[in-house]
C-alpha positions in Angstrom: 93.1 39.2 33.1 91.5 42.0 35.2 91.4 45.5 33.9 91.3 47.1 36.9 91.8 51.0 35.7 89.4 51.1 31.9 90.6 53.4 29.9 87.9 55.6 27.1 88.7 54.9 23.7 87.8 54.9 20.8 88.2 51.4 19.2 86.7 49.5 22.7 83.0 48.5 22.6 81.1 49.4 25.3 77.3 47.7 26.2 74.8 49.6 28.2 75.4 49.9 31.3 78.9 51.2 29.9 81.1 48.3 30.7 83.4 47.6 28.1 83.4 44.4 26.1 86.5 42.9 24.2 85.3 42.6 20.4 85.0 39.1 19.4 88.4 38.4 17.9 89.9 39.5 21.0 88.0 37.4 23.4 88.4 34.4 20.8 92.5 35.2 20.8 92.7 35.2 24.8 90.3 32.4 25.3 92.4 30.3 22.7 95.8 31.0 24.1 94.6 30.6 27.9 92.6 27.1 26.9 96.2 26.1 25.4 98.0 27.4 28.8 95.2 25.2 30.5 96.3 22.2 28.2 100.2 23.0 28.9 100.1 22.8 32.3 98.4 19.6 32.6 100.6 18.3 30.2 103.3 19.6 32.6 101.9 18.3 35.4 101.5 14.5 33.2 105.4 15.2 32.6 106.4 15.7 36.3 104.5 12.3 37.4 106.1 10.6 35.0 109.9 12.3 35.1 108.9 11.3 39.2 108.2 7.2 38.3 111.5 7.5 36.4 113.3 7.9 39.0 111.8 5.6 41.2 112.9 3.1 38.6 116.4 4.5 38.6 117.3 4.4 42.0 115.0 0.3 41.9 118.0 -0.2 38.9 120.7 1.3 41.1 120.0 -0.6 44.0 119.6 -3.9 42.4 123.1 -3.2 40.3 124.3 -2.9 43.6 123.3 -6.0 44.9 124.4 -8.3 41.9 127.7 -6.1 41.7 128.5 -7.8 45.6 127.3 -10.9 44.6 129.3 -11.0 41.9 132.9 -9.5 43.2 132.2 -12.2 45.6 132.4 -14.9 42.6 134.8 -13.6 40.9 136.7 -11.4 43.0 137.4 -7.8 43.5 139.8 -6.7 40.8 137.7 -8.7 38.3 136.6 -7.1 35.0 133.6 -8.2 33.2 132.9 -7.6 28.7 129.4 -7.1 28.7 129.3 -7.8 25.1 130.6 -11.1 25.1 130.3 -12.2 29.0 133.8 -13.2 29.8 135.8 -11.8 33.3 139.1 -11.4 33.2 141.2 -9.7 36.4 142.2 -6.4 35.9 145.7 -5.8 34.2 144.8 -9.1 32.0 142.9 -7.1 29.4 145.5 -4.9 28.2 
């Protein structure tokens, strides 16, 4: 935070060579809340590294669901229908 334009008043301290200084609760209130902004955006940055290896995973998972999906209409044929629960295929229309 710059203050570009200080204003006179009364409740600002001022030192010497007539700068003003924030009083002590002030300074403690913005150097709090920007050390927590600090914290949040490395915790954002954490998140967008992680949200990124996700999806590498996804499209791994994708791409090897693809591959056992061929291997597998190729076994048991293209209108086949498989119960994940309990394993068995069954061609479609059979299941109803």
């Amino acid at each position: 935070m710059v203050l570009q334009h200080p204003v006179e008043n009364d409740y600002l301290c001022k030192n010497k060579s007539n700068q003003m200084k924030l009083e002590e609760k002030e300074l403690k209130s913005l150097r709090e809340l920007n050390s927590e902004f600090e914290l949040l955006k490395v915790q954002l940055g954490e998140l967008e590294i992680q949200k990124s290896s996700v999806l590498k995973r996804v499209d791994s998972i994708r791409v090897e669901f693809e591959s056992l999906e061929k291997e597998l209409i190729k076994k048991y044929g293209e209108n086949s229908v498989i119960n994940l629960e309990h394993g068995t295929v069954t061609q479609n229309g059979e299941n109803k």
